[in-house]
Every structure is written in C-alpha cells, then in structure tokens.
TILOKE-956348 format. One record per residue (C-alpha): x, y, z; residue in one letter; residue number from 1. Coordinates in steps of 0.001 Angstrom, whole numbers, plus 500000, padded with zeros to 6 digits. Example, Ala and Ser with C-alpha at 12.3 -4.5 7.8 and 13.67 -1.06 7.14 Angstrom:
<nodes>
       x       y       z  code  pos
  512300  495500  507800     A    1
  513670  498940  507140     S    2
</nodes>
This chain:
<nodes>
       x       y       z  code  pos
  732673  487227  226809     X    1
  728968  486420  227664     X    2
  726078  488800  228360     X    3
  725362  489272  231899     X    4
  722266  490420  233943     X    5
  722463  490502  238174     X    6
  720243  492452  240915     X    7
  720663  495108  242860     X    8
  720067  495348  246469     X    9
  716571  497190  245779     X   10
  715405  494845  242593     X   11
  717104  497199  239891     X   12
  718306  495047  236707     X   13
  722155  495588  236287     X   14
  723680  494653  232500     X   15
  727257  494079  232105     X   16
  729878  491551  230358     X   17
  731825  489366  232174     X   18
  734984  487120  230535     X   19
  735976  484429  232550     X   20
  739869  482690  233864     X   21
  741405  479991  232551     X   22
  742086  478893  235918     X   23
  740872  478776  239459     X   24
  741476  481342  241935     X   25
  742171  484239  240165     X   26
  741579  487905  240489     X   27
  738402  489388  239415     X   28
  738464  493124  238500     X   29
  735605  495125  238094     X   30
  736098  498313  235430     X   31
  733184  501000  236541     X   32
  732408  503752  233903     X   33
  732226  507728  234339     X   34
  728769  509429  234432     X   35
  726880  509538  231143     X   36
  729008  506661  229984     X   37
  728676  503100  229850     X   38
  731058  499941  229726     X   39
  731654  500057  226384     X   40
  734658  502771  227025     X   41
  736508  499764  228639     X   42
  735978  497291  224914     X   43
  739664  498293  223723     X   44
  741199  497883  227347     X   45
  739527  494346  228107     X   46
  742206  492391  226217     X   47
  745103  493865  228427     X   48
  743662  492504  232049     X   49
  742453  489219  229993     X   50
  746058  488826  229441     X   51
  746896  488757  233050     X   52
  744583  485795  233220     X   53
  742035  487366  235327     X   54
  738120  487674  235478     X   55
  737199  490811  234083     X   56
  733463  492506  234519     X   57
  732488  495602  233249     X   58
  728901  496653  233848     X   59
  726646  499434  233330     X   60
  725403  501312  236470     X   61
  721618  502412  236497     X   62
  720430  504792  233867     X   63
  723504  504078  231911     X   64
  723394  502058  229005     X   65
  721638  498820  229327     X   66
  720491  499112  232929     X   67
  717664  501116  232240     X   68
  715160  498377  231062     X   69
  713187  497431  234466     X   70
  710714  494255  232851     X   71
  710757  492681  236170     X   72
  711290  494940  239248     X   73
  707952  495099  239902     X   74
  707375  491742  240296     X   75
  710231  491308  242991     X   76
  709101  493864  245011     X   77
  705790  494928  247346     X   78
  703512  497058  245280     X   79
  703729  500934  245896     X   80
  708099  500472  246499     X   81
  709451  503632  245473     X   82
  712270  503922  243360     X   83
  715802  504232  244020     X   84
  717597  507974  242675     X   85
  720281  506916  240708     X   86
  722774  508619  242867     X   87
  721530  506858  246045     X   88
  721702  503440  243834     X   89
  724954  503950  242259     X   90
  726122  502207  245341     X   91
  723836  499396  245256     X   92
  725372  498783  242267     X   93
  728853  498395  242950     X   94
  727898  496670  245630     X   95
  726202  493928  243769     X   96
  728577  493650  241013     X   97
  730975  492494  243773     X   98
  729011  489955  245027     X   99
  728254  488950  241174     X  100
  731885  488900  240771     X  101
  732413  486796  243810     X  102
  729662  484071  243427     X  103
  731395  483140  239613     X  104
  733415  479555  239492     X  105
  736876  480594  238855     X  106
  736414  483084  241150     X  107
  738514  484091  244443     X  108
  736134  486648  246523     X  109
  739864  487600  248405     X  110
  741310  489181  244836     X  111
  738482  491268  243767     X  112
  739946  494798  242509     X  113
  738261  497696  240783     X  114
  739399  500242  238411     X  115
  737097  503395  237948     X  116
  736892  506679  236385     X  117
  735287  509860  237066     X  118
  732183  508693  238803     X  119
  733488  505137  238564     X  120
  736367  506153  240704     X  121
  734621  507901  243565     X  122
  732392  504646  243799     X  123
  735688  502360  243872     X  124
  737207  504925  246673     X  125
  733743  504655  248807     X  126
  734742  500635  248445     X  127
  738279  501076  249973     X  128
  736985  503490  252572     X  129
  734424  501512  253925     X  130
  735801  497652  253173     X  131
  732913  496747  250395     X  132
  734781  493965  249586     X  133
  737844  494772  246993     X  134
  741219  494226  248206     X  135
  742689  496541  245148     X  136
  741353  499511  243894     X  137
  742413  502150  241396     X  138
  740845  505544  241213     X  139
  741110  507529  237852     X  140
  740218  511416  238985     X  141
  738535  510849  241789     X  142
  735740  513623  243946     X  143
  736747  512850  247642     X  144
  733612  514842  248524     X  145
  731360  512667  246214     X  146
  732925  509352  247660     X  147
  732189  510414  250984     X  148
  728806  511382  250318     X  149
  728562  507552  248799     X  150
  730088  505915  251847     X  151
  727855  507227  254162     X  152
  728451  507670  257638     X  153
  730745  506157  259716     X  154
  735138  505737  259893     X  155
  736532  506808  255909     X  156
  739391  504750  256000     X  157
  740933  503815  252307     X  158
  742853  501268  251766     X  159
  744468  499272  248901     X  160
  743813  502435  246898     X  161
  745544  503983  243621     X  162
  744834  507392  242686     X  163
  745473  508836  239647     X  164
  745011  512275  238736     X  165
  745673  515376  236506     X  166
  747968  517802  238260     X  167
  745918  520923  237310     X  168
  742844  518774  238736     X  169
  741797  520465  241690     X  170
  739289  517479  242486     X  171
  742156  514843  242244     X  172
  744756  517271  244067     X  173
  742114  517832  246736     X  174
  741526  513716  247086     X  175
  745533  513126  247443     X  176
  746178  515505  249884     X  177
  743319  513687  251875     X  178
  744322  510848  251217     X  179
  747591  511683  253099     X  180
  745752  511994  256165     X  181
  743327  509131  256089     X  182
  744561  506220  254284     X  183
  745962  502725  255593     X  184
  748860  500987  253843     X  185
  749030  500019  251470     X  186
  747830  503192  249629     X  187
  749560  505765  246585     X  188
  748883  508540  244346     X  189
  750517  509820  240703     X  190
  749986  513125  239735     X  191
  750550  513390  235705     X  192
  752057  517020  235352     X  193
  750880  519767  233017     X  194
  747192  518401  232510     X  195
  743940  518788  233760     X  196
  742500  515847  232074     X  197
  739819  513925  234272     X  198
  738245  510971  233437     X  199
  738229  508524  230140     X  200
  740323  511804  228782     X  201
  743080  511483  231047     X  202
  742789  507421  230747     X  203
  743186  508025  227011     X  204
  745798  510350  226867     X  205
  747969  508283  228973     X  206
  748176  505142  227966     X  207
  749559  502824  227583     X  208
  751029  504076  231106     X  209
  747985  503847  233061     X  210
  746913  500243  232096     X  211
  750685  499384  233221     X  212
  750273  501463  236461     X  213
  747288  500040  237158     X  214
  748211  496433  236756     X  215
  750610  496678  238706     X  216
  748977  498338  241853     X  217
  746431  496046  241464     X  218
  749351  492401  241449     X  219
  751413  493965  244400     X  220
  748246  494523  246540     X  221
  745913  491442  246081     X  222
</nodes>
C-alpha cells in the first residue's frame, strides 16, 4: 500500500491508499465510505479484492478523514474562488478518484468497478446512471433520491449495478423497485430478509457473503 494524494475537479486535496497489481491490465476497484466515515472501514476487507489480483483504492471524500487539510488550494485557484459544499463535491470526488484510478500503470480504465456504502453507494449508483466511467458497480443500501440529486439532470440510466439492501430498508426497497423500471442489463438486486441494517452494519453483519457477492458481480460484469 502507498499513501496517495490526487485533485479534485475544483482544487480540493483528496487522501486515499492505493495497492497496486501484479500484472497489467487488471481491474481497479474503488471502495467509497458512508457519511461520517472514512476508508479505514475498508482496512480488514482490502486483503480479499488484493487476492483477486486487482488494484484496489480506497479514499477519503472531503471533510472525511484526511481530506480536510487544504495547504494548497489556494494557490491553484483565482483568488476570491468560493468553496465547494461538501455535498455538491462529493461528486467531484468520485469523479477524480476514477480518473486517479485510471491514469495508474497496471491499470485498465475499461475494468474500473466501485463498491460503496451508505453515502458511498448512492455516489457509485449516480456513476452507473450517468456512465462516470465504472463498468461494475455495487451499491450497499443505497438513497435513489440522493443519487439522483448527485447525477444531476439529464437520462438516469444504471447500469452494471449491484444493489444490496436490508429488507426492512425502506430506502433500499424504494431503490430496487426503481431500479426495475430504469436499469439496463446487466443490472440485480438482493434483499437480505429480516433486517434493516444499512450501511457498514449490514456489510458487517453479512459477511463473509457480501465480499463473495460482490466479487462476483463485479468478475461477471467487467
């Protein structure tokens, strides 16, 4: 693993880790953290992607962990720029930890995937929906309403997309039976009965399951 640092579209500082392929070519996944959280709820889950052989990056989004030091912003923009709200800039940073992810050596920018939670997830569904560059993407209790607002306007098309979801979740419930209606092959959902778990709760409680499940989405569709 090595320390990483990489810009935003606006100038803001992103800090992540990235661990790199043996060999050429292969899939890069991105693992993007639930509100008030940072990467470090992915440190016991790295190993299990590593062992697929891929590029993994997990990252902080703004105002979460690391990415909240700003030493040089200033400098790389014109003087009276406003800032970015973090929700407006959440985006951003996907955005740019995708092009981070494709720019690396062993790198294939066609098998980039992501794998989010909570807040995560909703930023990995606005990918699918609006083709920000993953070609897998695995949603753990996902907000449709939230991903839409981060898409923006225009056609909400997902595709490549794995929800997963509490059945008691109203949230993830709500984003399936959407999904129905607006998704492009490939595209699934799994509903885990009896919970209403959302989150880094659900991801806990059902593992070693949802690492599997997501693998696998994640090989059959890239």
């Amino acid at each position: 693993m090595r320390p990483v640092m990489f810009l935003a579209e606006d100038a803001f500082q992103l800090r992540g880790s990235y661990w790199e392929a043996r060999n050429d070519e292969a899939i890069s996944l991105l693992l993007v953290h639930d509100r008030s959280a940072d990467r470090r709820v992915w440190d016991q889950y790295v190993r299990f992607y590593l062992s697929r052989g891929w590029n993994v990056l997990s990252f902080d989004l703004r105002g979460h962990g690391e990415s909240v030091r700003q030493e040089t912003r200033t400098t790389l923009q014109p003087a009276g720029t406003p800032e970015t709200p973090w929700e407006a800039g959440w985006p951003l940073d996907l955005k740019a930890a995708l092009a981070f992810a494709a720019r690396q050596p062993k790198a294939n920018p066609a098998k980039r995937a992501i794998v989010g939670l909570g807040l995560g997830a909703d930023l990995a569904y606005a990918a699918a929906a609006r083709g920000w560059g993953a070609a897998s993407v695995v949603c753990v209790s996902p907000d449709e309403s939230r991903a839409r607002s981060f898409a923006g306007p225009g056609a909400f098309t997902p595709r490549g997309i794995y929800l997963m979801y509490g059945a008691l979740d109203p949230n993830g419930n709500a984003a399936a039976m959407s999904l129905a209606s607006t998704a492009i092959f490939p595209a699934e959902c799994e509903a885990y009965q009896g919970t209403a778990l959302t989150g880094i709760h659900l991801w806990d409680e059902r593992q070693p399951e949802i690492i599997a499940r997501s693998i696998a989405w994640i090989e059959r569709t890239i």
